[in-house]
N, C-alpha and C positions, 0 to 999 in steps of 0.2 A: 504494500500500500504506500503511494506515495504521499507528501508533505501536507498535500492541499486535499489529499482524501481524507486524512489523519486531521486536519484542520475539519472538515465540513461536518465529520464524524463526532470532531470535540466540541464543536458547537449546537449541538445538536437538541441539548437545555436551553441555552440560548437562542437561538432560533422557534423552539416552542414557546418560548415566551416573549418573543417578540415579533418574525413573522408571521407566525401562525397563526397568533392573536389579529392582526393586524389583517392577513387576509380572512379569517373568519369576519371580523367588524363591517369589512367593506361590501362585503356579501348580504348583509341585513339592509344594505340604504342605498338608494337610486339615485341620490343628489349627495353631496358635501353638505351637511349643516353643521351649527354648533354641538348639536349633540355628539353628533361625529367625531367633530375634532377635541373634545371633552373627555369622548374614550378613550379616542388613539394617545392624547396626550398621556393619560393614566397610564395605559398599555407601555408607554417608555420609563415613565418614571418605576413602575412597578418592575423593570427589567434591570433597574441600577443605572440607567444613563445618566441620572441625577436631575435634581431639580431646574439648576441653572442652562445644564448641556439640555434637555428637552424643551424650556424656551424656546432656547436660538433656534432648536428646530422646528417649535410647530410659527413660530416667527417667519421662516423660511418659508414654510407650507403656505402661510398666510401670503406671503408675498408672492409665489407661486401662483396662487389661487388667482389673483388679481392680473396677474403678468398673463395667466392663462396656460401657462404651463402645466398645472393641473386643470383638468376638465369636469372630471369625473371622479369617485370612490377609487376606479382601477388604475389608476395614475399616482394615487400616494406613495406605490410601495417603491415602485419603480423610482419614482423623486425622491425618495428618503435614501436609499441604496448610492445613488448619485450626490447627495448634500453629506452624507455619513464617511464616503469614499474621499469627497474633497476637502472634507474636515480633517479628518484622519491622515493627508498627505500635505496639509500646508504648509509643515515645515521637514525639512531630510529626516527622514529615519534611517539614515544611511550609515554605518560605523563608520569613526573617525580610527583611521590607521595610519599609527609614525611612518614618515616617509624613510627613515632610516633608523638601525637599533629597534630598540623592543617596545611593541604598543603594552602601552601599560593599564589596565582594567581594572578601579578601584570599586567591590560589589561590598554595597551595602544595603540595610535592612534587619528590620525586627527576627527576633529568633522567633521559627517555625514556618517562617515562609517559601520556606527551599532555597536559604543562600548559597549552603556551602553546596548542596546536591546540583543549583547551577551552574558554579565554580564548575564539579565535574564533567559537565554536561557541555561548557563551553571550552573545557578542555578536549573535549573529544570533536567536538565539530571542529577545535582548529586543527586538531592532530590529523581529522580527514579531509581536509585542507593541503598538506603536507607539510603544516609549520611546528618548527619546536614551542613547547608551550611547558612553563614554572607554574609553580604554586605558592604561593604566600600565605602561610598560615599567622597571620596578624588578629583573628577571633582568639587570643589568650585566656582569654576568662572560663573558656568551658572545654574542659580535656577532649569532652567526645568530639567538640569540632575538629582539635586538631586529628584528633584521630580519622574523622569523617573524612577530612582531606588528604591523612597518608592514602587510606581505601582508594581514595577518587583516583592521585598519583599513580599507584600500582595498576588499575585500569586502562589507564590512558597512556601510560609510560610515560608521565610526566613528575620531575623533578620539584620535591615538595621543602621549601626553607621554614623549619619549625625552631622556636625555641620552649622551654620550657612554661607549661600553665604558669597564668599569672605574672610573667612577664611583658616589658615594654610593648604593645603593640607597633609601635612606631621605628624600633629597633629592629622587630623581624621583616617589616618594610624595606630599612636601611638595606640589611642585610641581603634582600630580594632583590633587589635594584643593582646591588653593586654584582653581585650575580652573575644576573641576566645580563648584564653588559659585559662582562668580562665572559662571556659562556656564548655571547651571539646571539642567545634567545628571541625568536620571532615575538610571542606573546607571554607576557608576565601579568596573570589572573592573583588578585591580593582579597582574601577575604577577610571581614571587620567585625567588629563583638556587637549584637544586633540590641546590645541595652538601651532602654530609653527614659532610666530612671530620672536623669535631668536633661532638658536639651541643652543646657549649657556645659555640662562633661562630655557630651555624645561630638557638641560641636570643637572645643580644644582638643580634645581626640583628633577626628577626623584633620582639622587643622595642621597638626604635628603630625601626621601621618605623611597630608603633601605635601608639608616641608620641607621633609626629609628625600621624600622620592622628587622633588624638582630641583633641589641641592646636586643631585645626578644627571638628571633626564629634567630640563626647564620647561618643556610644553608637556608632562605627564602630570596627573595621568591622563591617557588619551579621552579614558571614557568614565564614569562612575555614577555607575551602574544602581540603579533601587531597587531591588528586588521587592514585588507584594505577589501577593496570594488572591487569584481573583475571586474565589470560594467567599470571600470578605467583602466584597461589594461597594459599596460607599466607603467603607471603613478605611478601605485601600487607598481612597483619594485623602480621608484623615492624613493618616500615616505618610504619606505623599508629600501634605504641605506642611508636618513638622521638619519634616527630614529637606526641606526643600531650605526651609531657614537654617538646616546643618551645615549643609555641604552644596559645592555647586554643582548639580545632578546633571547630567548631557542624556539622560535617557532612563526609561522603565523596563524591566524585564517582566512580564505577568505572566506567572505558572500555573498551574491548575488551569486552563481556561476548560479540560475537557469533564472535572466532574462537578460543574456548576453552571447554573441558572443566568451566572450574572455576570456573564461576559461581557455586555453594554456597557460595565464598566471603563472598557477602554476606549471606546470611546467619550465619557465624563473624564478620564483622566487627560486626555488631549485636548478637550475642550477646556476645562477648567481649569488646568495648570501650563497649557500649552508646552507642555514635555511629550517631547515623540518617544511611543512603544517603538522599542529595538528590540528586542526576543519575543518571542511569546513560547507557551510550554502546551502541549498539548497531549501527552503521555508520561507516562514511566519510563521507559527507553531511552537511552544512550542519544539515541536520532531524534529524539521527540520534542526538540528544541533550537528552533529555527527561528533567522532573523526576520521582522515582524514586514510583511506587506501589507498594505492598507487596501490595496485594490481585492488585494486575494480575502482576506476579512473580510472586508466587506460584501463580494460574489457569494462566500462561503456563507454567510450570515443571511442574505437574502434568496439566494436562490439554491441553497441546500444540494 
């Protein structure tokens, strides 16, 4: 099965609660009225697109309507699929990779959201790429992460820099950086302690981490990365804009999208935070984590 079957497959909650609903609605009424646009608006917010993101859309609709680009009920789905595709591509979801030396991936985010498991996940995509790829075990606070990331290394045959629990975060950084440059390393993947007990520990953290790694490498790291859990819904865009006041985020990774409802969220997260989804996760597997297309999302989402 390929990427985009594996995508149409994981969205397949999503899509019940969003096209499905949406074409059931249109099938009851012969005209557009307000009660129409009443429900369908419901029908998005109740999918997680969120309050603000399903404005701009039924906004859109409305302006549509007048324009005459919608005519009829059977014109919605088709104009939402087209305003959700162009929302979702406004700005690059494209990875930023050093033109020379090691791209460097700083993956952050709360614990339980699959950081370190995308750590592995995006070690192997680059390793079937053909690139050398390190590990940074910078999550000190919790053994089994480090441990999660030796597992992930021996996987992928990729080279894991740990220091001891409890130890400087910012130090096994150091130490990753100087590395991977000294070693040639294509890609160096750093993961971070996903606490969120103060956001002002969480941000001096993160701070001294790029410190350190631009003290080496002065435009790393290339990417850094937020890992949420799409299973969590709005909650994910929470989490989103505290971590957004942490660090300066260049993109989302959203996992889980295949055993949940409320995959609409990624689109509320690009609306509302204008941060481009760059992965998305749609399995268990090794392969099940591909960089995010907005067209294919949205084809997938709409036309199942």
């Amino acid at each position: 099965m390929g990427f985009f079957d594996k995508l149409k497959k994981g969205l397949t909650k999503t899509r019940e609660s969003i096209t499905e609903k949406i074409e059931k609605l249109v099938i009851g009424y012969a005209d557009i009225d307000d009660d129409l646009l009443d429900e369908l608006e419901e029908i998005l917010i109740m999918a997680d697109v969120g309050v603000n993101t399903t404005e701009r859309l039924m906004e859109a609709v409305r302006k549509g309507i007048k324009k005459k680009e919608i005519n009829g009920p059977e014109d919605l789905k088709p104009f939402l699929q087209k305003e959700i595709s162009e929302l979702l591509t406004k700005e690059s979801n494209e990875i930023n990779m050093a033109k020379s030396g090691p791209t460097v991936f700083l993956v952050i985010g709360v614990n339980g959201v699959g950081k370190t498991t995308t750590i592995g996940k995006l070690s192997a995509y680059y390793k079937s790429q053909g690139k050398s790829v390190m590990l940074a075990a910078a999550d000190t606070f919790r053994a089994a992460a480090i441990d999660q990331l030796e597992i992930w290394g021996e996987r992928t045959d990729a080279k894991v820099i740990r220091h001891e629990e409890n130890s400087d975060p910012a130090a096994v950084a150091y130490d990753a950086v100087k590395a991977a440059v000294a070693r040639n390393v294509d890609v160096l993947l750093i993961d971070t302690a996903g606490r969120l007990q103060t956001k002002s520990n969480l941000m001096e953290e993160l701070k001294k981490i790029n410190r350190v790694i631009q003290r080496e490498i002065p435009d790393a790291p290339h990417e850094t990365l937020l890992v949420l859990d799409a299973t969590t819904g709005q909650n994910a865009i929470s989490q989103a804009k505290l971590f957004t006041e942490a660090a300066p985020i260049s993109g989302i990774v959203l996992t889980k999208l295949d055993g949940t409802a409320k995959g609409g969220v990624v689109i509320g997260i690009k609306a509302e935070l204008s941060m481009p989804v760059k992965w998305i996760g749609v399995g268990e597997g090794m392969e099940d984590l591909r960089p995010f297309i907005a067209d294919d999302f949205a084809k997938a989402l709409f036309e199942g």
